[in-house]
N, C-alpha and C positions, 0 to 999 in steps of 0.2 A: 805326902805319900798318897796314892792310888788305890781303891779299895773296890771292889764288887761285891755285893753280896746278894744270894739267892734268899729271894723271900719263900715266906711260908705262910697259905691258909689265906693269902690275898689274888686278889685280881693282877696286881704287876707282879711278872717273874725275879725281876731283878736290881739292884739299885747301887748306882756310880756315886763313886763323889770321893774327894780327895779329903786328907785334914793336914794342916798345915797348922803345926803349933799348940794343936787342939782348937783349931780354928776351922769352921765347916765352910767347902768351896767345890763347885761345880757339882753339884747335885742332880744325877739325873734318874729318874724311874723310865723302866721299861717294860711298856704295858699298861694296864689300869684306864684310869680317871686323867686322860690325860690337862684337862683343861686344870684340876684341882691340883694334881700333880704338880704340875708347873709351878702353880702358887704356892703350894709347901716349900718345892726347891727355892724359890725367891724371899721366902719370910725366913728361913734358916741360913741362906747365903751371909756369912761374914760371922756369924755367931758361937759362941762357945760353944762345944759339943755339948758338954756336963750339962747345958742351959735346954739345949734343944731335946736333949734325953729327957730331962727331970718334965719337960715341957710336953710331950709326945707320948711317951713313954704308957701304955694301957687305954689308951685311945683305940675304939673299937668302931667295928663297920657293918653296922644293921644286927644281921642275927651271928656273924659273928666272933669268934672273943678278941682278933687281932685287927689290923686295919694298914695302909702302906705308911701312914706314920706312925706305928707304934713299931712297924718293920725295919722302919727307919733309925726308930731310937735304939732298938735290939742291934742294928749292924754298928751303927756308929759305938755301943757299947761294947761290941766283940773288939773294935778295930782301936779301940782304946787299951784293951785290957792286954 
């Protein structure tokens, strides 16, 4: 299934990605950091979500409290729940 979700408190507006099985697939950020970006979506592609949340999840970005992958870990846990 297809997911969008609007971030909060970060540089990218927004963040794709489908989950298949609770499996993480096509990841994509719109906005940000794109070069790092890119590598987030490729070190999460094929991996459990639960894995990628517990992994992500409160990861923070300079001054501050959120970051696009802890944005990440927050959507993938709304689209779980």
């Amino acid at each position: 299934m297809s997911y969008t979700y609007r971030t909060k408190g970060t540089c990218s507006s927004q963040i794709q990605f489908e989950l298949d099985n609770g499996i993480v697939k096509n990841v994509v950020f719109t906005g940000g950091c794109n070069g790092n970006l890119k590598a987030i979506a490729k070190l999460v592609e094929g991996r459990e979500a639960s894995e990628v949340i517990a992994t992500l999840k409160g990861n923070t970005c300079g001054f501050k409290n959120t970051s696009c992958a802890d944005q990440l870990a927050c959507a993938l846990s709304e689209a779980l729940a």
